[in-house]
DRENLUMRO-471533 format. One record per residue (C-alpha): residue in three letters; x, y, z; residue number from 0. Coordinates in steps of 0.1 Angstrom, whole numbers, plus 5000, padded with zeros to 4 digits. Each point is the difference from the previous one (the first is absolute). Example, Ala and Ser with C-alpha at 12.3 -4.5 7.8 and 13.67 -1.06 7.14 Angstrom:
! DRENLUMRO-471533
NODE res    X    Y    Z   n
NODE ALA 5123 4955 5078   0
NODE SER 5014 5034 4993   1
This chain:
! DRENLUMRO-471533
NODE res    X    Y    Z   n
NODE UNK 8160 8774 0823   0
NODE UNK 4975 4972 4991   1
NODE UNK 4999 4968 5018   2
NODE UNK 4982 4980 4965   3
NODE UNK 5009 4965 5008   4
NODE UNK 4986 4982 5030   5
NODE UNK 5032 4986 5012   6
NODE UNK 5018 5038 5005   7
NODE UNK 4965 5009 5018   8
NODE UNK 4999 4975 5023   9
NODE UNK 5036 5002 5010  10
NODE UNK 4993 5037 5001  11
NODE UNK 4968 4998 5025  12
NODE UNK 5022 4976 5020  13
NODE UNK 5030 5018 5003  14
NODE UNK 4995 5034 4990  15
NODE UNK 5038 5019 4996  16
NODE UNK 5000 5030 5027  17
NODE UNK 5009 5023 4972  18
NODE UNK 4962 4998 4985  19
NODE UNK 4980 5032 5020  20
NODE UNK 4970 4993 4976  21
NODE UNK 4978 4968 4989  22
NODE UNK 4968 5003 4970  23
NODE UNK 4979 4966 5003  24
NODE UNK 4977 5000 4974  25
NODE UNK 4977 4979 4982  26
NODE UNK 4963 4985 4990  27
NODE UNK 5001 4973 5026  28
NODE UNK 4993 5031 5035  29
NODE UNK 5007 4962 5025  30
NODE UNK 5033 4993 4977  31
NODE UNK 5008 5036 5005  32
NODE UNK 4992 5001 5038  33
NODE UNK 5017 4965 5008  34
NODE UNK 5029 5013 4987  35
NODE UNK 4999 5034 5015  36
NODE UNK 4995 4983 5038  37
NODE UNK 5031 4979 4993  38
NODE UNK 5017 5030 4988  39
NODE UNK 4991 5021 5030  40
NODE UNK 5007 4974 5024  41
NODE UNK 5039 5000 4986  42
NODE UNK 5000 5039 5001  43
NODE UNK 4990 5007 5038  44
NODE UNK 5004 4979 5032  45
NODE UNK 4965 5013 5007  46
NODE UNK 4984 5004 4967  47
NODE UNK 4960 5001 5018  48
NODE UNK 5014 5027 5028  49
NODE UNK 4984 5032 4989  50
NODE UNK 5029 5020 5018  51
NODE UNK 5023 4981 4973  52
NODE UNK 4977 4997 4967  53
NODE UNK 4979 5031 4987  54
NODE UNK 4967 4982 4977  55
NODE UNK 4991 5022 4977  56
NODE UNK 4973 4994 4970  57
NODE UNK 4993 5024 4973  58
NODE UNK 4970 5022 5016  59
NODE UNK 5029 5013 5028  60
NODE UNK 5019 5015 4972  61
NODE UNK 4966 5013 4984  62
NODE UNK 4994 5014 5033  63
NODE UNK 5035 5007 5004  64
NODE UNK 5030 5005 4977  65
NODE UNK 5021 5003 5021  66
NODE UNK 4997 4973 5024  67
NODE UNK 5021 4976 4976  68
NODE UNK 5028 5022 5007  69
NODE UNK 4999 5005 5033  70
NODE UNK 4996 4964 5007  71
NODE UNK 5034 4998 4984  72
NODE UNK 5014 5024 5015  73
NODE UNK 4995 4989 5035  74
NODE UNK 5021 4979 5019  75
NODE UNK 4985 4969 5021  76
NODE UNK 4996 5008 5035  77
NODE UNK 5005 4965 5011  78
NODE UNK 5041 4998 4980  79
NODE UNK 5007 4979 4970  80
NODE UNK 4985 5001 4970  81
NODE UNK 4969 5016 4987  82
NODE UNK 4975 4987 4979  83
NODE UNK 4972 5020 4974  84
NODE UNK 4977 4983 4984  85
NODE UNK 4976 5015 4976  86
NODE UNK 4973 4980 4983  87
NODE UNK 4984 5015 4970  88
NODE UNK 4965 4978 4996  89
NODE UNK 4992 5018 4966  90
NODE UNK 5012 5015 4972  91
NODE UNK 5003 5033 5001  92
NODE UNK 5024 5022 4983  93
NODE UNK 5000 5023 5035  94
NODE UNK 5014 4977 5024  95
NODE UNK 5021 4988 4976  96
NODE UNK 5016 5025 4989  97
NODE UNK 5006 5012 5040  98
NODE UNK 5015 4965 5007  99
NODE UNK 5026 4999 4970 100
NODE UNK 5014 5042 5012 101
NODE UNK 5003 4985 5035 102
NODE UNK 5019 4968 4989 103
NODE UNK 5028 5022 4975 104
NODE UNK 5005 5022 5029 105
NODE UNK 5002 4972 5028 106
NODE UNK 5025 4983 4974 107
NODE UNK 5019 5033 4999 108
NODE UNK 5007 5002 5035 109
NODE UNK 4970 5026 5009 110
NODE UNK 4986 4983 5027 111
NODE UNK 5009 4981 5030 112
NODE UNK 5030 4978 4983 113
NODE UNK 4982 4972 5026 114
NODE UNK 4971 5001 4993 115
NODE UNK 4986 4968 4973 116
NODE UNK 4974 5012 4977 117
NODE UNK 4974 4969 4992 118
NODE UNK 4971 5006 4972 119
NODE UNK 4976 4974 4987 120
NODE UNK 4983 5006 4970 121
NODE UNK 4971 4985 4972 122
NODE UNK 5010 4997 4968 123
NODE UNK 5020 5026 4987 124
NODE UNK 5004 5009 4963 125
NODE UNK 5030 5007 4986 126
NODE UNK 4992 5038 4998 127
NODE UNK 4995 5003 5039 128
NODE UNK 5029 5023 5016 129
NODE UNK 5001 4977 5035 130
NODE UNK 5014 4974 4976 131
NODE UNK 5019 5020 4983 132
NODE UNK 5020 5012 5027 133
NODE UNK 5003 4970 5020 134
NODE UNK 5014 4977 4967 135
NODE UNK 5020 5034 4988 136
NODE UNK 5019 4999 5032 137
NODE UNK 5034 4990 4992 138
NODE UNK 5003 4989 5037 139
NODE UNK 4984 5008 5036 140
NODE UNK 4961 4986 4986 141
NODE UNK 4993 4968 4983 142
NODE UNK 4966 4996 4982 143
NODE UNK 4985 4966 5009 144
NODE UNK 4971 4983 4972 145
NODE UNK 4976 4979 5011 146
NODE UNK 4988 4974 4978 147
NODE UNK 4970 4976 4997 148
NODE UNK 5009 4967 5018 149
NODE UNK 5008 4973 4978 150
NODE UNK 4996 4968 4998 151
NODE UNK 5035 4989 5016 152
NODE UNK 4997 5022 5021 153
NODE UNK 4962 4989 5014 154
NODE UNK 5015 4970 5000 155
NODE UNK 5028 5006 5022 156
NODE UNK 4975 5020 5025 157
NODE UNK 4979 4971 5005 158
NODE UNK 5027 4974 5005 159
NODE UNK 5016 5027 5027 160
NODE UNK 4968 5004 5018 161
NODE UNK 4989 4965 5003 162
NODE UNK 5038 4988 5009 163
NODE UNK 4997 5025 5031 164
NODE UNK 4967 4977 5009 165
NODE UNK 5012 4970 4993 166
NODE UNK 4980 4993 4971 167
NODE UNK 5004 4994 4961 168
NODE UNK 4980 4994 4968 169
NODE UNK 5013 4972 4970 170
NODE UNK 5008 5022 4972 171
NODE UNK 4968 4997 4981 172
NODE UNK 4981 5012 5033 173
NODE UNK 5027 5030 4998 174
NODE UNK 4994 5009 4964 175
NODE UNK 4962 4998 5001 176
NODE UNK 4999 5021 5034 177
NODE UNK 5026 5024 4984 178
NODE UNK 4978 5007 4972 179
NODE UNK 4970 5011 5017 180
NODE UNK 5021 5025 5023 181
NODE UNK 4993 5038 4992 182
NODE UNK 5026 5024 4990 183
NODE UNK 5003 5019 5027 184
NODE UNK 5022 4988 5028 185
NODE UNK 4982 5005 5028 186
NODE UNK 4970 4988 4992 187
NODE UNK 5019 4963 4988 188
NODE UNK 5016 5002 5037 189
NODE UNK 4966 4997 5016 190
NODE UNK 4990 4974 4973 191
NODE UNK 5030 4983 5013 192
NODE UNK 4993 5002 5038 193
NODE UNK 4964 4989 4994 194
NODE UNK 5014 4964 4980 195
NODE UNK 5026 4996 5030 196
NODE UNK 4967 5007 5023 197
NODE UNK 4983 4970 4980 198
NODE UNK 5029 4975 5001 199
NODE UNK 5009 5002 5036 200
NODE UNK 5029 5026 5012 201
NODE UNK 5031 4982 5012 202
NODE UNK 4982 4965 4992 203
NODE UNK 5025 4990 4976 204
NODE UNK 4972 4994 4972 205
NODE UNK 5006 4999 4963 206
NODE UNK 4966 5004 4975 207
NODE UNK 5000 4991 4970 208
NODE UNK 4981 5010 4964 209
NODE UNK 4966 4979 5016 210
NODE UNK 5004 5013 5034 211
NODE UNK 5007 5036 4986 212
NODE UNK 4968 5001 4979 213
NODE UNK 4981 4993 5034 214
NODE UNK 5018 5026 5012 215
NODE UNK 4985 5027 4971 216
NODE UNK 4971 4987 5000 217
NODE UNK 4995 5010 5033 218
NODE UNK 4997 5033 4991 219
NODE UNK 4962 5008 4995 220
NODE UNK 4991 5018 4972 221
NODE UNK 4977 5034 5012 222
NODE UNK 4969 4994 4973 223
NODE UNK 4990 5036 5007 224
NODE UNK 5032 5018 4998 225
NODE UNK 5005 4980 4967 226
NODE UNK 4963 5015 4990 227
NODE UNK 5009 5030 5012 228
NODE UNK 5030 5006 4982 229
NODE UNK 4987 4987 4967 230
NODE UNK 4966 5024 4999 231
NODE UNK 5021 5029 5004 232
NODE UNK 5023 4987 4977 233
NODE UNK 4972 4994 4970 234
NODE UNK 4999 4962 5001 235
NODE UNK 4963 4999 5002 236
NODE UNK 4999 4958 4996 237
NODE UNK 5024 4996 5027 238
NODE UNK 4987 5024 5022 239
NODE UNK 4970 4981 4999 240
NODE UNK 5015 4963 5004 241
NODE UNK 5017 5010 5032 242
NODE UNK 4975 5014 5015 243
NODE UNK 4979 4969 4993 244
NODE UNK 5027 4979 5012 245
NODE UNK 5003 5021 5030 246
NODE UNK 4964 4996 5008 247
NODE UNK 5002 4963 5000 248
NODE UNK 5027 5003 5023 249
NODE UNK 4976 5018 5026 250
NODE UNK 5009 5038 4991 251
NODE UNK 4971 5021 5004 252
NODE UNK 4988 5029 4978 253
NODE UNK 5005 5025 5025 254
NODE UNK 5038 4990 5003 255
NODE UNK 5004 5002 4962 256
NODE UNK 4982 5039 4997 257
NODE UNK 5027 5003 5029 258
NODE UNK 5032 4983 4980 259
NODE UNK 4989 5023 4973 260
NODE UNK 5003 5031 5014 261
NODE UNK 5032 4991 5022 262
NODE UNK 5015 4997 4965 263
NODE UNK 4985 5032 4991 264
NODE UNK 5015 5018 5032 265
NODE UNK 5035 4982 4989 266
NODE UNK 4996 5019 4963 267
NODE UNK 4991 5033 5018 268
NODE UNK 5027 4997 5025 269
NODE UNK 5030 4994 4971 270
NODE UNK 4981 5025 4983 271
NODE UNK 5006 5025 5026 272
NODE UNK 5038 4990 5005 273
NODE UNK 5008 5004 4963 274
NODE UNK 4986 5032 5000 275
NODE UNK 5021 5011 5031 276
NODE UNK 5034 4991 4981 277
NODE UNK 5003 4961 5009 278
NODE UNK 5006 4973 4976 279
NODE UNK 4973 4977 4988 280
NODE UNK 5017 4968 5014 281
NODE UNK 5007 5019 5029 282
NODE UNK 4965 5012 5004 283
NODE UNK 4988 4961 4992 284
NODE UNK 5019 4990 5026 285
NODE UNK 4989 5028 5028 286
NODE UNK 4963 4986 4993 287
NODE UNK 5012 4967 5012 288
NODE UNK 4996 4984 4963 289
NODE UNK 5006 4962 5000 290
NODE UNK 5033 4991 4982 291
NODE UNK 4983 4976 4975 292
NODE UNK 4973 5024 4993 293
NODE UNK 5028 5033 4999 294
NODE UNK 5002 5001 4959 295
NODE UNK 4963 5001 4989 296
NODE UNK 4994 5023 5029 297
NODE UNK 5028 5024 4986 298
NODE UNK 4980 4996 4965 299
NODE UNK 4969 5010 5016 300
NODE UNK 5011 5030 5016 301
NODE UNK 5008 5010 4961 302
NODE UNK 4966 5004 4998 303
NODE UNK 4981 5005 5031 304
NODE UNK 5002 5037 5007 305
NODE UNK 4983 5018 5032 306
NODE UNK 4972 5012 4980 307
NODE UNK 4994 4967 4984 308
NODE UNK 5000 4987 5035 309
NODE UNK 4978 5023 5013 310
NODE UNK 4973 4992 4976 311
NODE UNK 5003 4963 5010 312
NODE UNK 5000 5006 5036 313
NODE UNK 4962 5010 5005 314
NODE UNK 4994 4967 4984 315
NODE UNK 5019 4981 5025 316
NODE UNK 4981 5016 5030 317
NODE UNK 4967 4993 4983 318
NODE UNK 5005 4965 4993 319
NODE UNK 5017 4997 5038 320
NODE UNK 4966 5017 5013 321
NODE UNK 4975 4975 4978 322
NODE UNK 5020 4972 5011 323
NODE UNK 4992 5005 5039 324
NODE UNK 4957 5003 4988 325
NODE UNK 4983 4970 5012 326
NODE UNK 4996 4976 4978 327
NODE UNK 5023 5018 4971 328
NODE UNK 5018 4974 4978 329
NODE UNK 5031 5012 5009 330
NODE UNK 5023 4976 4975 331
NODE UNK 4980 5019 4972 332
NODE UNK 5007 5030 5016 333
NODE UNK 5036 4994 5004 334
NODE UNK 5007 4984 4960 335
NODE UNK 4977 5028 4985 336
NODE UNK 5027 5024 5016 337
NODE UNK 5029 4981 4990 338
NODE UNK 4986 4997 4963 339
NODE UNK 4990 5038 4998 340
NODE UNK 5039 5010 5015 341
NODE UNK 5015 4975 4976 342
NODE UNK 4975 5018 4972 343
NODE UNK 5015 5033 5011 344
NODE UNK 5038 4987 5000 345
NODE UNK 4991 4993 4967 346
NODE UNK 4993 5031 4989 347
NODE UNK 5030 5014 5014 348
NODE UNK 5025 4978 4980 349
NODE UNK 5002 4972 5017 350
């Protein structure tokens, strides 16, 4: 049974029916997903972070293995009440997958420990993935929950609940402009959220508005070499070069952009790695602890950027990091030579 319409899911997540042995929360947004997988939990077991009551489990202990998903099941909680298994699968792989749907048909049949609550959280599965096949096929005992992109109304209502609990509000045009610069993911806009309620006072009954809320984003500074960074590897050979520029007449060094540079390279090597390993590329993205703002054209680059395109840039990196530290080097030469001659190469690659 599916669970489409966010009214049935909520009510679902807050009041789940004691029939239901089985629970797919899936989705693009991993926080959305999570958020509601913790409420979830929390309404399953009295205990739901007591190991003796709630078995973890992630995709690599079924790799190592197979079994382990049904024996979880099958065992009763040592502690009484209800048990809880929860299986996160952080990829996509047709393995784990696969394993997860068998185990929720047979926990649906009455296989396994009839008390026993079966909890998996998912990506974004296709239509063609068994796990969700199962799980919305089930004509009862499993419900299949989507997870969708916040939306504006539903941004909106987040913000308003947060700042209420603090005692604080925003007129309606504050609201809408601070709504429209909130990433899609959901937890990333919470911590947006706690960081405005930071600015305005907790519990000090303040209420911003538009003026007041530009201050606010403006306080946010802008990282010149992160922004040069991100565009050399990205091909935007002009750009690369203005930030840099502006990020010397803010007081950056050479040496610190040769080193911005090739933490951006280590980023692309990194998600490299991941992808190759079975992880998604926005999971990978966000594993190398890619900046929401910054998450598409990173995502674009690693199109292109491939370990052995990498490793012909790397060498450059060190040498430029080495001619930097010489005495008397011009080390903002250094540093926008390198950023030209990666955004050269980016080129080259198709972007």
């Amino acid at each position: 049974m599916i669970l489409s319409k966010r009214a049935d899911a909520e009510r679902f997540l807050t009041s789940p029916p004691p029939d239901i042995r089985a629970a797919l929360i899936y989705g693009r947004d991993r926080s959305g997903v999570r958020e509601r997988a913790d409420a979830l939990a929390a309404r399953t077991t009295a205990r739901p972070d007591d190991p003796f009551d709630v078995a973890l489990l992630t995709e690599t202990d079924l790799d190592n293995d197979p079994a382990r998903l049904a024996d979880e099941l099958t065992a009763i909680s040592m502690m009484g009440g209800r048990r809880l298994v929860r299986l996160r699968l952080t990829g996509e792989r047709a393995g784990p997958d696969k394993a997860a749907a068998e185990a929720l048909t047979a926990h649906v049949e009455g296989r396994f420990n009839p008390e026993a609550f079966l909890l998996v959280e998912a990506g974004a599965l296709d239509r063609a993935s068994p796990l969700r096949k199962a799980a919305e096929g089930a004509k009862s005992g499993a419900v299949a929950i989507p997870v969708y992109e916040d939306e504006a109304g539903d941004l909106v209502r987040m913000v308003r609940e947060a700042l209420t609990a603090d005692r604080l509000s925003l007129s309606n045009d504050a609201l809408q402009l601070f709504v429209s610069r909130l990433p899609k993911e959901r937890a990333v806009a919470r911590q947006e959220i706690e960081r405005l309620a930071l600015y305005l006072g907790p519990g000090s009954g303040a209420s911003a508005d538009e003026g007041a809320l530009r201050d606010f984003l403006g306080v946010e500074p802008e990282s010149s070499l992160a922004d040069a960074a991100l565009d050399a590897f990205g091909g935007r050979t002009a750009d690369a070069y203005a930030q840099l520029r502006r990020a010397r007449a803010e007081g950056e060094s050479g040496p610190a952009a040769v080193r911005m540079l090739g933490l951006h390279l280590q980023k692309l090597r990194r998600a490299a790695v991941l992808t190759g390993s079975g992880a998604g590329a926005q999971e990978a993205a966000k594993a190398c602890g890619v900046f929401w703002k910054q998450e598409r054209e990173f995502l674009r680059q690693m199109t292109r950027w491939t370990l052995s395109a990498l490793d012909v840039v790397q060498p450059e990196v060190l040498e430029a990091d080495r001619a930097c530290k010489s005495s008397g080097a011009p080390d903002h030469l250094i540093a926008e030579r390198l950023a030209l001659a990666i955004a050269a190469r980016a080129r080259r690659l198709g972007l």
